[in-house]
C-alpha positions in Angstrom: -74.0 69.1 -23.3 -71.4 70.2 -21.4 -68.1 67.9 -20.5 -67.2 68.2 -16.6 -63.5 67.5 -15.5 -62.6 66.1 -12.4 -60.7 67.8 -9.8 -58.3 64.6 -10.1 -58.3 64.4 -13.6 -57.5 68.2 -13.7 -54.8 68.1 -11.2 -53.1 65.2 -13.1 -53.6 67.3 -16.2 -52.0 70.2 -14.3 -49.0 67.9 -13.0 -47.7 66.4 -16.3 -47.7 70.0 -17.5 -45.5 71.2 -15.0 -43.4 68.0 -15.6 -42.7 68.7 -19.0 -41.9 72.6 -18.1 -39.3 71.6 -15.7 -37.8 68.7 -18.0 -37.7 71.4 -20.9 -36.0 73.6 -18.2 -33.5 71.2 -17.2 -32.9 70.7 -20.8 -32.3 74.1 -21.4 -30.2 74.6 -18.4 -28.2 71.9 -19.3 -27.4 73.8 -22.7 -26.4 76.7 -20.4 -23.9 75.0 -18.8 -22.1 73.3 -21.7 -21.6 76.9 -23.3 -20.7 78.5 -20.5 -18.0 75.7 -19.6 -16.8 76.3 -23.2 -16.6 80.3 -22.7 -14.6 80.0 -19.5 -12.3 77.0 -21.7 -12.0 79.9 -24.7 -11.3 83.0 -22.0 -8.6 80.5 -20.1 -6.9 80.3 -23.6 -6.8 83.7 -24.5 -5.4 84.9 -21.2 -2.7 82.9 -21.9 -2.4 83.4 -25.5 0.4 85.3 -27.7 0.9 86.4 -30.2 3.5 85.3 -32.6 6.7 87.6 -33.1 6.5 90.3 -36.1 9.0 89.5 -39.1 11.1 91.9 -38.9 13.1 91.5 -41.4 10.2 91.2 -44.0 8.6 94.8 -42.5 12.3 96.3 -43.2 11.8 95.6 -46.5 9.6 97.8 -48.3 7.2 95.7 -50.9 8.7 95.4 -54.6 6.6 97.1 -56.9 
């Protein structure tokens, strides 16, 4: 015996798929987001960064052996 669906039913069925999908895609997107914020934070640093002074005096040196 076979089980018939209705068109409502299947619709429905159809609908709260789709809901899920675009709630997992939201979700998703929101992770997006959040790294590419911190990847634009991190290249804002390093544009700006640098880097400490060589010693000098300690490369004059040669190392004791």
């Amino acid at each position: 015996m076979s089980q018939t669906i209705s068109p409502l039913s299947a619709a429905a069925h159809y609908l709260a798929g789709m809901q899920m999908w675009e709630a997992r895609a939201k979700s998703l997107q929101a992770l997006v987001d959040a790294q590419d914020a911190e990847i634009t934070r991190l290249r804002e640093q390093l544009a700006v960064y640098e880097p400490p002074e060589p010693d000098t005096e300690q490369q004059a040196q040669p190392a004791a052996e």
